[in-house]
N, C-alpha and C positions, 0 to 999 in steps of 0.2 A: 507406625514408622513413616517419615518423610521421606517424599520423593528426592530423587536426586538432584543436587545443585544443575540448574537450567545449563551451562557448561556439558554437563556431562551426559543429559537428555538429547542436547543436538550430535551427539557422537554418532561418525555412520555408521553401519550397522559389518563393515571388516573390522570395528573394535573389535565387538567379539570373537572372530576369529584371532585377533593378533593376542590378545589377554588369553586366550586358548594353550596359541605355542609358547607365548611366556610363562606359562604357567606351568608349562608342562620342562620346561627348561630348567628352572630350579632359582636361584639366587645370583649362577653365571650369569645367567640372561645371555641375549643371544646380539652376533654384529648385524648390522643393518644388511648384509649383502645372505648372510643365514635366516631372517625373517624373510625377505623379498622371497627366496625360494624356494620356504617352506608354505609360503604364501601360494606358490606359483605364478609370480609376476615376473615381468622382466625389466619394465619401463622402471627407474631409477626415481626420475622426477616424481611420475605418475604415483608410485609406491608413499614416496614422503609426503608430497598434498592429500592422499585420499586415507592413509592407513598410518602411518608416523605422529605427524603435525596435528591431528584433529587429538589422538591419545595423548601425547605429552602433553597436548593447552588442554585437557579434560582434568591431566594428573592424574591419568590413571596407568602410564608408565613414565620410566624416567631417566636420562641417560647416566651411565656409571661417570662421564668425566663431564659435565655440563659446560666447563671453560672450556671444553675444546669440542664441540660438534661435529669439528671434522675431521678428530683422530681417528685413524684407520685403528686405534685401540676401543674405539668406541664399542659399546656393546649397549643396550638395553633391558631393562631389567625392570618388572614389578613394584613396587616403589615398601619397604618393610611397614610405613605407616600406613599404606591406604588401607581404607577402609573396607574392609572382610566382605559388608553386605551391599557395598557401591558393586565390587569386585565379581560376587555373586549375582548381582543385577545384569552384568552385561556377562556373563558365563552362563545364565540361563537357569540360574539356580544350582548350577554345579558347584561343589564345594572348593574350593582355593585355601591349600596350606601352602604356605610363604613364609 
Protein backbone atom coordinates (compact mmCIF):
# COMPACT_ATOMS: atom_id res chain seq x y z
CA UNK A 1 0.00 0.00 0.00
CA UNK A 2 1.17 3.69 -0.70
CA UNK A 3 1.66 6.28 1.61
CA UNK A 4 -0.46 8.97 1.64
CA UNK A 5 -0.53 11.87 -0.97
CA UNK A 6 2.27 14.50 0.63
CA UNK A 7 -1.02 16.82 1.22
CA UNK A 8 -2.42 14.86 3.50
CA UNK A 9 1.00 13.61 5.41
CA UNK A 10 1.38 17.36 6.44
CA UNK A 11 -2.08 17.40 8.14
CA UNK A 12 -1.78 18.24 11.98
CA UNK A 13 -2.34 15.93 13.98
CA UNK A 14 -6.39 17.70 15.32
CA UNK A 15 -7.14 16.01 11.96
CA UNK A 16 -7.61 13.14 13.58
CA UNK A 17 -9.56 14.21 16.19
CA UNK A 18 -11.95 16.32 13.74
CA UNK A 19 -12.33 12.93 11.11
CA UNK A 20 -13.15 11.41 14.80
CA UNK A 21 -16.49 13.68 15.42
CA UNK A 22 -17.20 13.53 11.74
CA UNK A 23 -17.28 10.33 11.72
CA UNK A 24 -19.15 9.86 14.50
CA UNK A 25 -21.82 12.48 13.16
CA UNK A 26 -22.98 10.42 10.21
CA UNK A 27 -23.65 11.89 6.57
CA UNK A 28 -25.41 15.24 8.50
CA UNK A 29 -21.97 16.20 9.22
CA UNK A 30 -21.84 18.80 11.65
CA UNK A 31 -21.79 23.29 11.44
CA UNK A 32 -18.61 24.72 12.06
CA UNK A 33 -19.81 26.43 15.53
CA UNK A 34 -20.80 22.19 16.59
CA UNK A 35 -17.09 21.04 15.69
CA UNK A 36 -15.49 24.07 17.39
CA UNK A 37 -17.20 22.74 20.67
CA UNK A 38 -17.03 19.42 20.28
CA UNK A 39 -13.56 20.20 19.79
CA UNK A 40 -13.51 22.34 22.82
CA UNK A 41 -12.10 25.38 21.31
CA UNK A 42 -13.45 28.76 21.45
CA UNK A 43 -11.06 30.98 19.29
CA UNK A 44 -13.15 30.98 15.73
CA UNK A 45 -10.07 31.99 13.62
CA UNK A 46 -7.78 29.97 15.66
CA UNK A 47 -10.28 26.85 14.96
CA UNK A 48 -10.24 27.31 10.80
CA UNK A 49 -6.33 27.82 10.31
CA UNK A 50 -5.22 24.91 12.64
CA UNK A 51 -8.24 22.22 12.34
CA UNK A 52 -10.83 23.30 9.25
CA UNK A 53 -8.32 24.62 6.39
CA UNK A 54 -5.46 22.22 6.71
CA UNK A 55 -8.66 19.17 6.35
CA UNK A 56 -10.55 20.66 3.51
CA UNK A 57 -6.97 21.41 1.31
CA UNK A 58 -5.96 17.49 2.54
CA UNK A 59 -9.82 16.55 1.19
CA UNK A 60 -10.35 14.75 3.72
CA UNK A 61 -13.54 16.64 4.67
CA UNK A 62 -15.73 18.87 2.74
CA UNK A 63 -18.21 21.54 2.95
CA UNK A 64 -22.12 20.49 2.08
CA UNK A 65 -22.51 24.09 0.20
CA UNK A 66 -18.92 24.83 -1.16
CA UNK A 67 -20.24 28.24 -3.19
CA UNK A 68 -21.10 29.62 -0.04
CA UNK A 69 -18.38 29.06 2.83
CA UNK A 70 -20.10 31.41 4.86
CA UNK A 71 -23.59 30.05 4.92
CA UNK A 72 -24.64 30.02 8.50
CA UNK A 73 -26.29 26.64 6.60
CA UNK A 74 -22.89 25.32 6.30
CA UNK A 75 -22.17 22.05 7.77
CA UNK A 76 -19.25 19.68 7.11
CA UNK A 77 -19.27 16.53 6.40
CA UNK A 78 -16.77 13.37 5.35
CA UNK A 79 -16.65 13.54 1.78
CA UNK A 80 -18.73 9.71 0.29
CA UNK A 81 -15.73 9.23 -2.06
CA UNK A 82 -12.61 9.49 0.04
CA UNK A 83 -10.81 6.91 0.49
CA UNK A 84 -11.67 4.33 3.36
CA UNK A 85 -7.83 3.66 4.04
CA UNK A 86 -6.64 7.60 3.78
CA UNK A 87 -9.64 7.82 6.40
CA UNK A 88 -8.42 4.94 8.51
CA UNK A 89 -4.82 6.45 8.43
CA UNK A 90 -5.57 9.50 10.29
CA UNK A 91 -8.48 7.59 12.74
CA UNK A 92 -5.68 5.47 13.81
CA UNK A 93 -6.78 2.30 12.26
CA UNK A 94 -10.32 2.68 13.45
CA UNK A 95 -12.83 1.58 11.14
CA UNK A 96 -14.93 4.47 9.23
CA UNK A 97 -18.39 3.51 7.72
CA UNK A 98 -19.76 6.57 5.63
Amino acid sequence: MSPPPKSRRKSPPQVKQLLSILSDAGQSGLSRKELQAACGLRDRKSFAERWLTPALEAGLIEMTIPDKPNSRLQRYIIPSEANSDTIRHWLGGRSYCG
